[in-house]
N, C-alpha and C positions, 0 to 999 in steps of 0.2 A: 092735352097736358098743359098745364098751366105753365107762365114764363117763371112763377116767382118756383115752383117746385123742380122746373130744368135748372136752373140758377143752383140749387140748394142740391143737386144731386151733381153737378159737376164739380159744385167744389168741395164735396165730397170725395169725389173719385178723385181729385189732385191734393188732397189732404193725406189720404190712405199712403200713400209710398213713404211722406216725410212722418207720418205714425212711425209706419215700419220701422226704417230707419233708425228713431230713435230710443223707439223700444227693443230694436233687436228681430222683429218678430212676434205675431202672437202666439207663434210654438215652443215652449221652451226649447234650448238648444240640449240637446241628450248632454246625461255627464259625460265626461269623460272616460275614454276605455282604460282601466289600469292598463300601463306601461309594461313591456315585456319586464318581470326581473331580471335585472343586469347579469350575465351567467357568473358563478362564483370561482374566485380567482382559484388555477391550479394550484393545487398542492405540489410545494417544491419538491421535485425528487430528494430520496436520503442519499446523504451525500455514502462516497461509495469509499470502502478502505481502500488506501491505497496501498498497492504491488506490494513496495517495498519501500516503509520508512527509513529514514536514515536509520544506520543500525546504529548502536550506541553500547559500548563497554566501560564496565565502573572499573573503576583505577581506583589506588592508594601511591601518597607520594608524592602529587603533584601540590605544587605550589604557586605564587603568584611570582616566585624567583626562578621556576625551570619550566613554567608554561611555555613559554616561547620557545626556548631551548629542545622542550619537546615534540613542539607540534611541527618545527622546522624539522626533526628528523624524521617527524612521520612524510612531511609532502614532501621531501626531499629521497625518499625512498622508491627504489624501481626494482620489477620483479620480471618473471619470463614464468607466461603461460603460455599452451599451449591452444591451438583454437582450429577445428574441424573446419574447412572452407565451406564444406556442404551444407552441413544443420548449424554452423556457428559455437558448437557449444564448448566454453572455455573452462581447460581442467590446468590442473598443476602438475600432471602427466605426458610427459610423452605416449606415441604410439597411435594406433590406426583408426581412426571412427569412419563408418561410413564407406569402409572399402578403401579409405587412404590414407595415409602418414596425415600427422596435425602438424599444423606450423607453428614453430616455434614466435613467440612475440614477447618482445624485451621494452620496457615505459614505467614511466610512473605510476605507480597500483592505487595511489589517492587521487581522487579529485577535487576533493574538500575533508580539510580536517579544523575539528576545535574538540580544544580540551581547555576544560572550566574548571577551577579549582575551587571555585564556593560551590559546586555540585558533586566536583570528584567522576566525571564523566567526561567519557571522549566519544566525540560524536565526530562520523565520518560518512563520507561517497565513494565509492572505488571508483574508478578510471576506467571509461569505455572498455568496453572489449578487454577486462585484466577481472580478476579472483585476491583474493586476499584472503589468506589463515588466519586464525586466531595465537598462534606458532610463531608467526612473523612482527605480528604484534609486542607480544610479548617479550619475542629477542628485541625488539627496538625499546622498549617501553624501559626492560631491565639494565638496558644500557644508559637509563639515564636516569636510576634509580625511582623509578615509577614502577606499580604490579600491578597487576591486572586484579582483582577483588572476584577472585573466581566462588565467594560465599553466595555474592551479589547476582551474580550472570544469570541471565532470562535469555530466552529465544525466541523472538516472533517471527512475524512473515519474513519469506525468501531467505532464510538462514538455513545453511548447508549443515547438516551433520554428518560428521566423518567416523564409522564403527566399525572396531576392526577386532579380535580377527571376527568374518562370518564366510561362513566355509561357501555357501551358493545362496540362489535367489528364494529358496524353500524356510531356509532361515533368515532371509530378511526380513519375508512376509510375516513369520511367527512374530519377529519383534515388532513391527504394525501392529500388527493386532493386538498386541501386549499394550502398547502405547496409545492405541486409541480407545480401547478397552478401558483403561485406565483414566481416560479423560485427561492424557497429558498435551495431548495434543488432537484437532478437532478433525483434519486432511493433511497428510500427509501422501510424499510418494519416498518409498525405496528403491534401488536400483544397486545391484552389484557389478559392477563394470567387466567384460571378459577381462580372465587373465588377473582377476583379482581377488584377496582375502579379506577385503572390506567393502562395507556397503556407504552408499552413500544417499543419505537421507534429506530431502528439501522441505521444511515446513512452507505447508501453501497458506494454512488456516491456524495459527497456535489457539486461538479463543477468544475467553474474557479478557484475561489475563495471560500473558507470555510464562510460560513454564520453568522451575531455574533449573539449573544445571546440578542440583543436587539430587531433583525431583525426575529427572531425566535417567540421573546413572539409577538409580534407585529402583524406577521401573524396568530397566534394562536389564539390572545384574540378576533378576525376577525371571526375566524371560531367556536370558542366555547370559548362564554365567561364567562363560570363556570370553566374552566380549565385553569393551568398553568404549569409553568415548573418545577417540584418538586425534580428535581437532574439531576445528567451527572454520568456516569458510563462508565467505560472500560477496558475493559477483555486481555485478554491475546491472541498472536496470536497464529490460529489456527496449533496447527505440523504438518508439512510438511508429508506426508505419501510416 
């Protein structure tokens, strides 16, 4: 082999790496793999209704001169419920739940009140472990020349109805069925308490729309027409555990 063709082949073979190098390669380099898609963001759960909104009663009568005046008598207002130590559950009854005497409990039955006189609405909380009528309202309310707009009245979640007379538990169910029949309400439970001529009704589920209180007696006096609507009541919500 000649010197002048070793010459010419060695610098060859030290030429070839700085080629490389500058071209990258003589194999193109593969494209690139598409990238995983990024996974797509959760869909935020729907938000979920809550227990029990502040409940809320339309008045007539208020103004921006006895607002205060009234809402001072409502958080200033105390009542005595009665409350089962076992299952907790607070009535405005004395007497036994549970196999035992309830304890009597005396406090302030608000825990938050406002009333607005450009909406004509009183918007309340009852007070841990206490019950509040719609009874009680109304004696405070008419004490200070404020009424209750019972044309107005709706009933949503966690609102107690109080129906009286219903002779047993045979006819409370009748008026259920009357009432969900009717699409006045969506779930409901009744219950006749021992030892009593009224039932006591809790909306779980009222709907679209909260049902008023005309629409209530209406499909009631339909289904039992010796019964009516003998009070509203609403409790405190349950603590969170």
């Amino acid at each position: 082999m000649s010197t002048r063709l070793v010459r010419s082949l060695t610098a060859m073979a030290l030429l070839a790496p700085i080629a490389l190098a500058q071209t990258g390669g003589t194999t193109p380099a593969p494209p690139p793999k598409n990238a995983p898609a990024a996974p797509a963001p959760k869909a935020a759960p729907a938000p979920q209704a809550a227990t029990m909104a502040s409940p809320s009663v339309p008045v007539t009568g208020v103004t921006a001169d006895n607002a205060e005046k009234v809402t001072k008598a409502l958080k200033d207002y105390s009542n005595t419920v009665w409350k089962c130590m076992s299952c907790s559950e607070i009535t405005h009854e004395a007497g036994t739940c549970c196999g035992k005497e309830k304890t009597a409990q005396t406090g302030m039955a608000f825990a938050t009140v406002k009333i607005d006189p450009a909406t004509s609405m009183l918007t309340f909380t009852v007070a841990p472990a206490h019950e509040v009528k719609l009874s009680e309202i109304e004696r405070l309310l008419t004490a200070n020349s404020v009424k209750v707009a019972r044309d107005k009245m709706a009933f949503g979640n966690s609102t107690e109805l109080v129906i009286s007379p219903v002779a047993d538990q045979a006819a409370a169910d009748a008026i259920k069925k009357a009432l969900i029949d009717a699409k006045v309400f969506e779930q409901i439970d009744i219950q006749v308490p021992a030892g009593h001529k009224e039932a006591h009704l809790v909306v779980l589920k009222a709907g679209a729309s909260a049902p008023t209180e005309a629409r209530v007696k209406e499909t009631l006096a339909k289904a039992n027409s010796a019964a009516s609507l003998a009070d509203v009541a609403w409790s405190a919500p349950a603590a969170k555990s």
